[in-house]
C-alpha positions as CSV (number, residue, x, y, z in Angstrom):
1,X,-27.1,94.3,119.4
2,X,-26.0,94.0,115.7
3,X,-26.1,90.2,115.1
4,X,-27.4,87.1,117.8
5,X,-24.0,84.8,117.8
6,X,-25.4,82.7,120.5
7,X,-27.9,81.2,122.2
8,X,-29.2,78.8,125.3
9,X,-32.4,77.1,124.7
10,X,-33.9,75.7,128.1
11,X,-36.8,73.3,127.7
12,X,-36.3,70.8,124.7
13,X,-40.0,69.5,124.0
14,X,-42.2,70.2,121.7
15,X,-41.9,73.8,121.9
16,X,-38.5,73.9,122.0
17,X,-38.3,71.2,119.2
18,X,-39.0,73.8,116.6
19,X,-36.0,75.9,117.3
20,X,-33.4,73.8,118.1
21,X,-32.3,72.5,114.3
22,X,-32.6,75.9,113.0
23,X,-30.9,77.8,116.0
24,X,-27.9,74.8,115.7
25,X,-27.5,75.8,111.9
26,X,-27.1,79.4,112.3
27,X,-25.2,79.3,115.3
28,X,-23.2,76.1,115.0
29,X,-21.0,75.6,118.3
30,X,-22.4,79.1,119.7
31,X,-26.1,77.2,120.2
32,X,-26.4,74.8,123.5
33,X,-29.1,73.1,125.6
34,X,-29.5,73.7,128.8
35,X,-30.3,70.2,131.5
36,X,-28.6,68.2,133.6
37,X,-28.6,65.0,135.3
38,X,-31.1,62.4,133.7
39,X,-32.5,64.7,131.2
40,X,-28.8,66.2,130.5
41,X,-28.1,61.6,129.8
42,X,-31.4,61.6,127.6
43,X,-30.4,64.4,125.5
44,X,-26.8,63.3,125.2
45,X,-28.3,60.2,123.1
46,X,-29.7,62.1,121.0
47,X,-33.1,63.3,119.3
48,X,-34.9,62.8,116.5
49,X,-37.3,66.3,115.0
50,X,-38.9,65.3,112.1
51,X,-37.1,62.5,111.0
52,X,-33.6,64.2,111.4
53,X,-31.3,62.8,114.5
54,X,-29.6,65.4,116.3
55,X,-26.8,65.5,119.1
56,X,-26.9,69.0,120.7
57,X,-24.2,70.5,123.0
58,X,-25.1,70.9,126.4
59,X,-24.7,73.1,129.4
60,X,-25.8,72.5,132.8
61,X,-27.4,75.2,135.1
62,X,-24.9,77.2,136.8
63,X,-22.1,76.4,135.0
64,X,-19.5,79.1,134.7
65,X,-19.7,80.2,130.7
66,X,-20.0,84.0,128.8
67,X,-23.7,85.0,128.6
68,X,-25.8,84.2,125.6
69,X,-26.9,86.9,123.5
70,X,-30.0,84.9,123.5
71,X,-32.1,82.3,125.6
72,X,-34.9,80.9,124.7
73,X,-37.3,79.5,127.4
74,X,-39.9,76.8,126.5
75,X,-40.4,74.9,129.9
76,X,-43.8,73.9,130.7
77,X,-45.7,76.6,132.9
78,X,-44.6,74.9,136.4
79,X,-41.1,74.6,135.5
80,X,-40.8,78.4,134.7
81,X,-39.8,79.8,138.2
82,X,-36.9,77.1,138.5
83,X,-35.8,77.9,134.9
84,X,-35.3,81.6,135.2
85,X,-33.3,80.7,138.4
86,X,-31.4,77.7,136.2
87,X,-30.2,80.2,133.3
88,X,-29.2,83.0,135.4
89,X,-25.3,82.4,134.4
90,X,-26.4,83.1,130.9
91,X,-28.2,86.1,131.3
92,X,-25.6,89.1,131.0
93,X,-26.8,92.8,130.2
94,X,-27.9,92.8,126.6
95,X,-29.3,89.0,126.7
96,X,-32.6,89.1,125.0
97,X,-35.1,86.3,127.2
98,X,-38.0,84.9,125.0
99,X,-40.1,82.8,127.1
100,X,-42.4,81.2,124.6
101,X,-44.9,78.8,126.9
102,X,-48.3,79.4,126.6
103,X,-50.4,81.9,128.5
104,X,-50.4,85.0,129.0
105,X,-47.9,85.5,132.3
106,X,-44.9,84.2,131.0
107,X,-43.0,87.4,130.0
108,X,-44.2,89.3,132.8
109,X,-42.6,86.9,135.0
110,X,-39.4,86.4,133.7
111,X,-39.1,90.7,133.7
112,X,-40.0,90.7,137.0
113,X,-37.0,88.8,137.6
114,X,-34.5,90.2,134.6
115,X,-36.1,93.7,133.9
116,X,-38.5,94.0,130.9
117,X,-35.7,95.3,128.8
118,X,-34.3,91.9,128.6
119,X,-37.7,90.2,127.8
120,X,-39.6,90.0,124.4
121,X,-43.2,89.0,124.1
122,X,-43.9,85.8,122.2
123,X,-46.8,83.5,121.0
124,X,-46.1,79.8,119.3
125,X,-48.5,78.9,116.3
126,X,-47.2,75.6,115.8
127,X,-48.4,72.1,116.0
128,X,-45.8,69.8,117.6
129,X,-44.9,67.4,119.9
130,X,-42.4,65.6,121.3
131,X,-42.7,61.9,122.9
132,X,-39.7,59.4,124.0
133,X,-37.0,61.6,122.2
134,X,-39.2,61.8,119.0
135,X,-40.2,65.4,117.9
136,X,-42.5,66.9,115.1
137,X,-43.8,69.9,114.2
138,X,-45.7,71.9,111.1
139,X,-43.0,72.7,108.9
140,X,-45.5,74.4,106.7
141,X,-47.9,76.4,108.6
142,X,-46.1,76.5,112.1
143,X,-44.4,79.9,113.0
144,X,-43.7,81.6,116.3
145,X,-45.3,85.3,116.3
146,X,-42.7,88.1,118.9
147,X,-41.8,91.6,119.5
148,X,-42.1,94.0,122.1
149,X,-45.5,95.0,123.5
150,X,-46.1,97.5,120.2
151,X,-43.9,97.1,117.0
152,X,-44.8,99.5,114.4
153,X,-41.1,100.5,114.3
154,X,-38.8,97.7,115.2
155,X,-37.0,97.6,117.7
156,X,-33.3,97.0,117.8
157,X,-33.7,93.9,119.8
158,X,-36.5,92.7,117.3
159,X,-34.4,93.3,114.0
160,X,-31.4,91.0,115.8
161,X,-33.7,88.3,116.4
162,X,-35.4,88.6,112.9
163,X,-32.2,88.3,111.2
164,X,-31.4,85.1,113.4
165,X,-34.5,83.6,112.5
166,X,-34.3,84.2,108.6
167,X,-30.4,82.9,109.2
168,X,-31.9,79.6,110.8
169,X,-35.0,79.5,108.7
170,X,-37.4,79.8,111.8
171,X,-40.9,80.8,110.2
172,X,-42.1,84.0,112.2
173,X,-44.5,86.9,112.4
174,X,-43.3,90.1,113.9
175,X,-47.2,90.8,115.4
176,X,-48.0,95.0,115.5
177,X,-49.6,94.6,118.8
178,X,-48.3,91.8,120.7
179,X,-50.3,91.9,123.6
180,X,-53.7,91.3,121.7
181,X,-51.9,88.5,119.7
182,X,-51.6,87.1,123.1
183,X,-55.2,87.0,123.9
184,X,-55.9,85.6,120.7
185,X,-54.1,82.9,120.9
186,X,-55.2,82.6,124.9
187,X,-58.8,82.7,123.6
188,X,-57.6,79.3,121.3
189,X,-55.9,77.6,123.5
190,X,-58.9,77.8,126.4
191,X,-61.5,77.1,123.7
192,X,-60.0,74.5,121.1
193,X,-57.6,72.6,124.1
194,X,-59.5,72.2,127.0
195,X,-62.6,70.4,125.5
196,X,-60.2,68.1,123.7
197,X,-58.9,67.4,127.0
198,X,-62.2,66.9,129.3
199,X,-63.7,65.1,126.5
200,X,-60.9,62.9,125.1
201,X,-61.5,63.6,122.0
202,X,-59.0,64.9,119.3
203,X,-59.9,68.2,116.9
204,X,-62.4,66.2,114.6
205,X,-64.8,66.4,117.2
206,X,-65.1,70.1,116.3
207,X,-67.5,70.2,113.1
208,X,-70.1,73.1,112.7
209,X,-73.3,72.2,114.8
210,X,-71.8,69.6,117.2
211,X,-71.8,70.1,120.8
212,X,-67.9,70.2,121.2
213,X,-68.1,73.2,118.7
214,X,-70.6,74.5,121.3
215,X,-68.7,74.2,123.9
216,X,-65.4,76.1,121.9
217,X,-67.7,79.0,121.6
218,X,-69.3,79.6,124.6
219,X,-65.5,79.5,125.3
220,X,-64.6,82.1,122.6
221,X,-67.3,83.8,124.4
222,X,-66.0,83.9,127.9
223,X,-62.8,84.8,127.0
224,X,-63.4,87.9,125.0
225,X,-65.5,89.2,127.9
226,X,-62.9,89.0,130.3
227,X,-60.2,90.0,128.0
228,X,-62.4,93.3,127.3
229,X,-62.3,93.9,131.0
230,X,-59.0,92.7,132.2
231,X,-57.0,94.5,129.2
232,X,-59.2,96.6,127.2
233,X,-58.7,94.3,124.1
234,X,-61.5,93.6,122.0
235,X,-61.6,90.2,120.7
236,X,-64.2,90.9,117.7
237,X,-66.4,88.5,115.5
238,X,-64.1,88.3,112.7
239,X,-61.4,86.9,115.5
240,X,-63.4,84.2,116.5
241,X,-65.1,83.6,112.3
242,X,-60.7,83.1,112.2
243,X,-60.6,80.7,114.9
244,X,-63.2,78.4,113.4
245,X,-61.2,78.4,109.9
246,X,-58.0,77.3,112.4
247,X,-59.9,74.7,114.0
248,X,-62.0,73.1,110.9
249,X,-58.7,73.4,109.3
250,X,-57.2,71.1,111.5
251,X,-56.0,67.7,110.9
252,X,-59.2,65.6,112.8
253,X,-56.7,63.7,114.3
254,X,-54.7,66.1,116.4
255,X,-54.7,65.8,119.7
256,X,-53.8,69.6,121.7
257,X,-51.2,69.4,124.4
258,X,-53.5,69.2,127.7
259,X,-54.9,65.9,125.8
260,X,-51.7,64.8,125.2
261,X,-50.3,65.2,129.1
262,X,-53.3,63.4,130.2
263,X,-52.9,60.8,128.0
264,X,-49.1,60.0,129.5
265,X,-50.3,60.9,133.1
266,X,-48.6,64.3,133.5
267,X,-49.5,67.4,135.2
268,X,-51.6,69.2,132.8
269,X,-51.6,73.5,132.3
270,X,-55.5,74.0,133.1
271,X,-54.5,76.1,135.7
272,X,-52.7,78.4,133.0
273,X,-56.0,78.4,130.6
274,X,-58.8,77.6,132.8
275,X,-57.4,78.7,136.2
276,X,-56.5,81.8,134.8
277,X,-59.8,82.3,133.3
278,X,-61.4,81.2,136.4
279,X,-59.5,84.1,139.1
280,X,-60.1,86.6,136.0
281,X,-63.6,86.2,136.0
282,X,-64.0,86.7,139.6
283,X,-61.8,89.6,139.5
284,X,-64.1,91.5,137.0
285,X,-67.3,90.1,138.2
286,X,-67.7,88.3,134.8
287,X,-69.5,84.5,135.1
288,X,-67.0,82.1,133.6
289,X,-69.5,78.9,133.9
290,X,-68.0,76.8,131.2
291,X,-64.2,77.3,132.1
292,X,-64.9,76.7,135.7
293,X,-66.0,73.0,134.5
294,X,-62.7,72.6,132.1
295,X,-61.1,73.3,135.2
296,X,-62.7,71.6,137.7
297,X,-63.2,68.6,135.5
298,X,-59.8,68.2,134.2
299,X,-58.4,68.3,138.2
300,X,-60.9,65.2,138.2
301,X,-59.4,63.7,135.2
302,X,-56.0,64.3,136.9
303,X,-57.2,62.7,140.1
304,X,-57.7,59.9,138.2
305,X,-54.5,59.5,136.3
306,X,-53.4,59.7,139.9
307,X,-55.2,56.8,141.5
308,X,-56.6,59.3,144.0
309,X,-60.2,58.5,143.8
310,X,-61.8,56.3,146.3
311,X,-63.5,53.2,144.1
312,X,-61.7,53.7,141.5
């Protein structure tokens, strides 16, 4: 593929709030949204990312249109099986599928319904969110990191999404070895968003010496145990000394996505962090004592949001 001329985002939240502006400038009438019914109403009124109002074409699921050179899928985790079945009109034989939810199954699943030779690897480094048809995200620091599994030499497929993302002025990071940037960022995401979550407490409550910051490393901890066994990837010292720079560097005041779900009584993705770390664990015959309580007490706090506990 020489050049990316179009392109189907599913999922506009906060994720997919960070590509959407950029994608529409490069691509003008050859980038569309994918939803339908109320969502599909929603969006046609419009969206505001970072102070900018946008009105972005649309195309329903199964609608009969030429494939997309490129779709972009940033549905939460639960959604993802219905969304690979939702965008297979625009999946045609050189579509490139970048499924950038959080995790560490995501691309995995979607080749194992498209072939892996349609599927690039991706990790989002980004602060956003999007509430009530308002959207933000880091503008300075916030960048998505792809490629293919290894990417000392690009890949064709690579190169053509590069040169869409320098045309829409998407920050990115082509990552050497994407499978370990996975873990890293899998190792953040169980250790920085859970505790927020369980606790209710937004990043300020991680300072040197506090027992949230306790917590986040016996975390750190956990994870690079079972990421040594599970992939052979060696999470080091100097990974998690980086972590702690990317968490004290954060504004006190953020509030990580699993917070921010339970705060508008939605499903959350412990399942994806801490369930995952949980079956993992077992797998390898590695204890997992602190991410068995993110994921046990989370399910409480959903319970709660619920109205499903007696007394309550």
């Amino acid at each position: 593929m020489e050049q990316i001329r179009s392109a189907v985002l599913i999922g506009l939240g906060a994720m997919g709030g960070f590509f959407a502006p950029g994608l529409q400038r490069a691509l003008g009438e050859g980038f569309r949204v994918m939803a339908a019914g109320e969502r599909k109403a929603r969006l046609e009124r419009g969206v505001t990312i970072n102070g900018i109002a946008y009105r972005f074409p649309i195309v329903e699921p199964g609608e009969e249109t030429e494939p997309a050179d490129l779709v972009v899928i940033a549905v939460k985790d639960h959604a993802l099986p219905g969304a690979l079945e939702q965008i297979r009109n625009q999946v045609g034989p050189d579509t490139i599928l970048l499924p950038v939810l959080n995790g560490l199954r995501c691309a995995r699943q979607a080749g194992e319904v498209y072939g892996m030779d349609r599927v690039l690897y991706a990790s989002m480094w980004v602060a956003a969110s999007m509430e009530n048809g308002v959207g933000r995200f880091d503008t300075v620091r916030g960048h998505i990191r792809f490629g293919e599994a290894k990417n000392e030499t690009w890949s064709p497929r690579v190169r053509a999404l590069a040169d869409l993302f320098d045309r829409a002025g998407i920050r990115y990071k082509v990552e050497p070895d994407m499978l370990r940037c996975l873990w890293v960022k899998f190792m953040g995401n169980v250790s920085e968003n859970l505790p927020c979550a369980l606790l209710g407490v937004p990043y300020g409550a991680y300072r040197p010496g506090s027992g949230a910051d306790a917590i986040r490393k016996a975390l750190m901890a956990e994870v690079a145990a079972v990421a040594r066994a599970e992939a052979g990837v060696e999470l080091t010292d100097a990974d998690r000394a980086a972590r702690d720079q990317v968490t004290y560097g954060q504004d006190p005041s953020n509030r990580p996505s699993t917070l921010q779900d339970l705060e508008r009584g939605k499903k959350t993705e412990v399942e994806l962090f801490a369930g995952a770390m949980v079956e993992l664990g077992k797998k390898h015959g590695i204890p997992t004592p602190y991410s068995e309580v993110m994921l046990h007490g989370i399910h409480v706090r959903e319970a709660k949001n619920a109205g499903t506990i007696p007394g309550l």
